[in-house]
N, C-alpha and C positions, 0 to 999 in steps of 0.2 A: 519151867524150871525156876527154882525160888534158889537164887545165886545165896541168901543166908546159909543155907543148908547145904552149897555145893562147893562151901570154902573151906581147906584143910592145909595146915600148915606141913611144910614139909619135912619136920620132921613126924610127924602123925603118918605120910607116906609112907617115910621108912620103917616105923616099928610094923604097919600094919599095909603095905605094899600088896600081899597076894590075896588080904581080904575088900582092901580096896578095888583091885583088877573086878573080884569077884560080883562085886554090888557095880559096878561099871557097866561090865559084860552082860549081867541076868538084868540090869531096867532102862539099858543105853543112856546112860548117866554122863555128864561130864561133869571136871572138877577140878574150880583152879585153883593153886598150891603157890600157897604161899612162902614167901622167904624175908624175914626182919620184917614180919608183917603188909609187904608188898606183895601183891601180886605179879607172880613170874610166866606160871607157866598153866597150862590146861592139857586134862588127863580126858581123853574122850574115847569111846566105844566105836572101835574100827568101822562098824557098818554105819551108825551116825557118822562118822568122820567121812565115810564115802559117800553117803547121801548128801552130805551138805558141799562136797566137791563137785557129784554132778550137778546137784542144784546151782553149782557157782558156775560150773561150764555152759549150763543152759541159759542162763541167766548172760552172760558175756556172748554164748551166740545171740541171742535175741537180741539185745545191745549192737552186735553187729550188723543187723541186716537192716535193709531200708524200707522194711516195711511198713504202709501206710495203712491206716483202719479199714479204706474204702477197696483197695487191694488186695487186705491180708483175708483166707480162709474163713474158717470158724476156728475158731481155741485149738477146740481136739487136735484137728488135721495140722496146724502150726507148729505144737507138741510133739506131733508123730514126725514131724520133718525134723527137728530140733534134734529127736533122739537120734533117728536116725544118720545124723550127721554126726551127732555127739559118738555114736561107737563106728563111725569110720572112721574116726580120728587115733580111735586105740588101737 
């Protein structure tokens, strides 16, 4: 994502809000919106916005466990326990 390209002031939101949703939605784009020329806020495509929560929930499990290199699985199988704790948790 080239952040030049994915800056938009917020009034640019407002005149053009449902065609912005639309390029959001169709290339899972984010885009953060500006105000007095600061950056405020970020506009992101629901399913990137849920992928980067599991990725943060997986990421904070793994962070919590004590596993050790000589202990732990292979990748794969570590991942498949990760997930699987990650959707008992919802």
């Amino acid at each position: 994502m080239k952040l030049s390209e994915s800056v938009k002031s917020i009034s640019y939101l407002k005149a053009n809000a449902a065609n912005l949703i639309d390029e959001i939605n169709k290339n899972q784009k984010t885009f953060v919106i500006t105000q007095n020329g600061e950056a405020k806020v970020v506009v992101q495509d629901i399913k990137a916005f849920e992928k980067m929560q599991e990725t943060m929930a997986m990421l904070k499990l793994l962070a919590m466990t004590n596993v050790h290199s000589k202990e732990a699985d292979d990748i794969k199988s570590t991942f498949s326990a990760l997930r699987k704790e990650l959707k008992s948790l919802h």
